[in-house]
Wavefront OBJ file of the C-alpha trace (Angstrom):
o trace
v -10.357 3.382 20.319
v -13.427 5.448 20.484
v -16.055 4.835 23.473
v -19.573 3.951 22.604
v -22.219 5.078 24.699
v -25.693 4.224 24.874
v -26.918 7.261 22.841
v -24.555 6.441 20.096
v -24.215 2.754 19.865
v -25.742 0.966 16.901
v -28.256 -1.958 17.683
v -27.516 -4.538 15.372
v -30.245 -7.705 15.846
v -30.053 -10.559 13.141
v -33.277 -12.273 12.745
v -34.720 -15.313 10.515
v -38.297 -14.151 8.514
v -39.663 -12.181 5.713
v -37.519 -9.054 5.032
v -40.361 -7.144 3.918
v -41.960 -7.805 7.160
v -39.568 -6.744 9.620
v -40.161 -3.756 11.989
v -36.699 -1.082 11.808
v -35.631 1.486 11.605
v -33.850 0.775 8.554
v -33.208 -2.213 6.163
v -30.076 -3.675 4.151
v -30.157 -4.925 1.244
v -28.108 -6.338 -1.149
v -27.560 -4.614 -4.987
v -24.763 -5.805 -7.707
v -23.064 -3.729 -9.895
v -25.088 -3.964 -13.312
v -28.289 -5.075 -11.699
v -31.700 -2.860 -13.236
v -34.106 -5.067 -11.626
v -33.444 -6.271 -8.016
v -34.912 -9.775 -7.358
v -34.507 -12.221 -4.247
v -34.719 -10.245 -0.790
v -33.873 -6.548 -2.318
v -37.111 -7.152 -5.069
v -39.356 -8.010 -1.822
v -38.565 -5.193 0.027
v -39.170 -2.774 -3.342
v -42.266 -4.544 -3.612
v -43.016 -3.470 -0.507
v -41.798 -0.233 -1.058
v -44.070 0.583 -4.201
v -41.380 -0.022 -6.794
v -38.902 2.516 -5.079
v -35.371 0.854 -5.383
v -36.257 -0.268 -9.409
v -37.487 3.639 -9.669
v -34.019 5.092 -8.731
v -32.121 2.745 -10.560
v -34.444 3.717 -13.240
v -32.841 7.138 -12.882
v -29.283 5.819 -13.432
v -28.370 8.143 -10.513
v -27.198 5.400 -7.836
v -24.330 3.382 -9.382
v -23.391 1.181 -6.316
v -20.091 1.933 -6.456
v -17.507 2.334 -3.000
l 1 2 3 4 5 6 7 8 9 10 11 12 13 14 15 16 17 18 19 20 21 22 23 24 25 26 27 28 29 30 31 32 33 34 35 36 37 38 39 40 41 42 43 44 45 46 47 48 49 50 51 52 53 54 55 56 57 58 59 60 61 62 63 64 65 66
């Protein structure tokens, strides 16, 4: 088992709102398999963003595969 300090741990905080709106330091989303136009939560956020996630699907570079 590995030990966790402080300077390493992840902060993980679930909260209820606007995704688009949240202050972090970084954002999940969710993407299928197939999907060229996100929608729901993940088309907010590229909204936000300017169009960003739809632009690099757009370059059939990320495949959201494991």
């Amino acid at each position: 088992m590995t030990d966790l300090t402080t300077e390493s741990a992840m902060r993980v905080e679930v909260i209820q709102g606007a995704i688009q709106d949240a202050a972090a330091d970084a954002v999940v989303v969710n993407l299928f398999q197939g999907v060229s136009e996100p929608g729901g939560a993940t088309g907010a956020v590229d909204a936000a963003l300017g169009g960003q996630i739809r632009d690099v699907l757009a370059t059939g570079d990320f495949k959201g595969k494991v």
